[in-house]
Structure formats: C-alpha cells, structure tokens
DSSP file (Angstrom, degrees, kcal/mol; ACC not computed):
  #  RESIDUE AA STRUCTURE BP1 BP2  ACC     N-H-->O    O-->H-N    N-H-->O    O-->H-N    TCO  KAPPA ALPHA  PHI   PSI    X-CA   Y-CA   Z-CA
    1    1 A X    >>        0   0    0      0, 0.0     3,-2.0     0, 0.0     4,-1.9   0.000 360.0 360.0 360.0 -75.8   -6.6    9.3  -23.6
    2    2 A X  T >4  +     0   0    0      1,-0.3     3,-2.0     2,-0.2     4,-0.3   0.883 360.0  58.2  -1.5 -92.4   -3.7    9.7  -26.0
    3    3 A X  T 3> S+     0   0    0      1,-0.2     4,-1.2     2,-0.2    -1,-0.3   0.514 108.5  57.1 -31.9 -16.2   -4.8    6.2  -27.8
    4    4 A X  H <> S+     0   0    0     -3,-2.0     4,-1.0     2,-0.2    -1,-0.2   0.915 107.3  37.0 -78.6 -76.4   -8.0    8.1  -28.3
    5    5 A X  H << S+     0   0    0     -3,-2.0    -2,-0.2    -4,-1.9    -1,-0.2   0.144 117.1  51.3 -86.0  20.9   -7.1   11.0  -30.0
    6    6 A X  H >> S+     0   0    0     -4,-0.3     3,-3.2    -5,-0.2     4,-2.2   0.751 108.6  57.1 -89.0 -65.3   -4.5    9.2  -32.1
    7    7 A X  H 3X S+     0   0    0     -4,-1.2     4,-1.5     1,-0.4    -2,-0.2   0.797 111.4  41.1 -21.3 -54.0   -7.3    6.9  -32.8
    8    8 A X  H 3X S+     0   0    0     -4,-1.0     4,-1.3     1,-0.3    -1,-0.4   0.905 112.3  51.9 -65.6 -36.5   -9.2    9.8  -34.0
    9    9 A X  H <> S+     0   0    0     -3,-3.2     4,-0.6     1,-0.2    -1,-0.3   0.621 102.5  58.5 -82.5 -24.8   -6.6   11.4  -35.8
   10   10 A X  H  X S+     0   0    0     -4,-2.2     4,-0.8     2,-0.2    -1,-0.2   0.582 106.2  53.3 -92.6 -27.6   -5.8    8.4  -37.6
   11   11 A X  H  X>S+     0   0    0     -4,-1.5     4,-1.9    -5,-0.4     6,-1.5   0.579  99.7  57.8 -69.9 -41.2   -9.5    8.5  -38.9
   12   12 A X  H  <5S+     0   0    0     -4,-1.3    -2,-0.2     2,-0.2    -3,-0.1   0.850 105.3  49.6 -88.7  -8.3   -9.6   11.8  -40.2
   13   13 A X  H  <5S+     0   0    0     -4,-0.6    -2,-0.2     1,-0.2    -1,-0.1   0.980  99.6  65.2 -69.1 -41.4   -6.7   11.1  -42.6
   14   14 A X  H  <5S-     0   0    0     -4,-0.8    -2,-0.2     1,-0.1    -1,-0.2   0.705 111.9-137.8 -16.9 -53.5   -8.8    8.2  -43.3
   15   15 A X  T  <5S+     0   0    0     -4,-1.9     4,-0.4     0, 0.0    -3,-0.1   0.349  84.7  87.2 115.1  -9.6  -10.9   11.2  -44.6
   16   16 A X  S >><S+     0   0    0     -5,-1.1     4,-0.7     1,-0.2     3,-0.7   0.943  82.4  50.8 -90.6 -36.5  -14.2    9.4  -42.9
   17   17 A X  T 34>S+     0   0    0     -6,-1.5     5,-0.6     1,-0.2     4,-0.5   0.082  91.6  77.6 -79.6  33.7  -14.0   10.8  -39.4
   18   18 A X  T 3>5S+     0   0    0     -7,-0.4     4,-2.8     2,-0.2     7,-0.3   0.956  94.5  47.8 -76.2 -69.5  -13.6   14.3  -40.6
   19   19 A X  T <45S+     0   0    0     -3,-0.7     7,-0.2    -4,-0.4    -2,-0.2   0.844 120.6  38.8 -55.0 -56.3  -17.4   14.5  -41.4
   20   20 A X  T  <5S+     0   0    0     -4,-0.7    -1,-0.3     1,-0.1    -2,-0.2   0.791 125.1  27.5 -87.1 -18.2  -18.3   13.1  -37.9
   21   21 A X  T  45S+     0   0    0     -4,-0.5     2,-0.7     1,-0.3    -3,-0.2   0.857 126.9  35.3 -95.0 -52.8  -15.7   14.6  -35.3
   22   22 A X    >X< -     0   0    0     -4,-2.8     3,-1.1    -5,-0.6     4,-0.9  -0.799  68.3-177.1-112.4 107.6  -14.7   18.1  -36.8
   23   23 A X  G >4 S+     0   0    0     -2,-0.7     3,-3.7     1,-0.2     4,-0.3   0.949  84.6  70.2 -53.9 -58.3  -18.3   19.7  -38.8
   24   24 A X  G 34 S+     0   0    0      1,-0.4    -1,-0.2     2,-0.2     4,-0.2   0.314  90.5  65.1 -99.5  -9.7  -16.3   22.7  -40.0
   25   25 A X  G X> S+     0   0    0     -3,-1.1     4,-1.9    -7,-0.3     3,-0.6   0.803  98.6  56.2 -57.6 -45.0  -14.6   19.7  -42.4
   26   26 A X  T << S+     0   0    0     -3,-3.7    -2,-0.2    -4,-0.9    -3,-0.1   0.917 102.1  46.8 -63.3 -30.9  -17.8   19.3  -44.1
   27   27 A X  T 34 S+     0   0    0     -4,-0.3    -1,-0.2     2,-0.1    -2,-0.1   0.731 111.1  53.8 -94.3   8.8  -18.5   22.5  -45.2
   28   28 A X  T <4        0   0    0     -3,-0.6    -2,-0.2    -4,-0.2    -1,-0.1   0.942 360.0 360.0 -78.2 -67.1  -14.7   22.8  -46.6
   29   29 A X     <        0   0    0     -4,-1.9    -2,-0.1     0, 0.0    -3,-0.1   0.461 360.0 360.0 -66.2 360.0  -15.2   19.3  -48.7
C-alpha cells in the first residue's frame, strides 16, 4: 500500500503523473 503511494508520489515530482493521478494539476500547469 505504502510502496504504492510512494510510487505515485515519486511520479508526480517526476512532473508526469501529475496530469494522470491528481486533474486539478492540469488546470494549474
């Protein structure tokens, strides 16, 4: 579970999973 949402978290610094996990990141960018 954890590994999951590190996983995830580790992606949206990444800057890609932003767009796909959290929408309300796209319309800030």
């Amino acid at each position: 579970m954890r590994g999951e949402i590190a996983a995830i978290i580790k992606e949206m610094i990444d800057g890609d999973a932003t767009v796909r996990y959290t929408p309300i990141h796209t319309k800030q960018i």
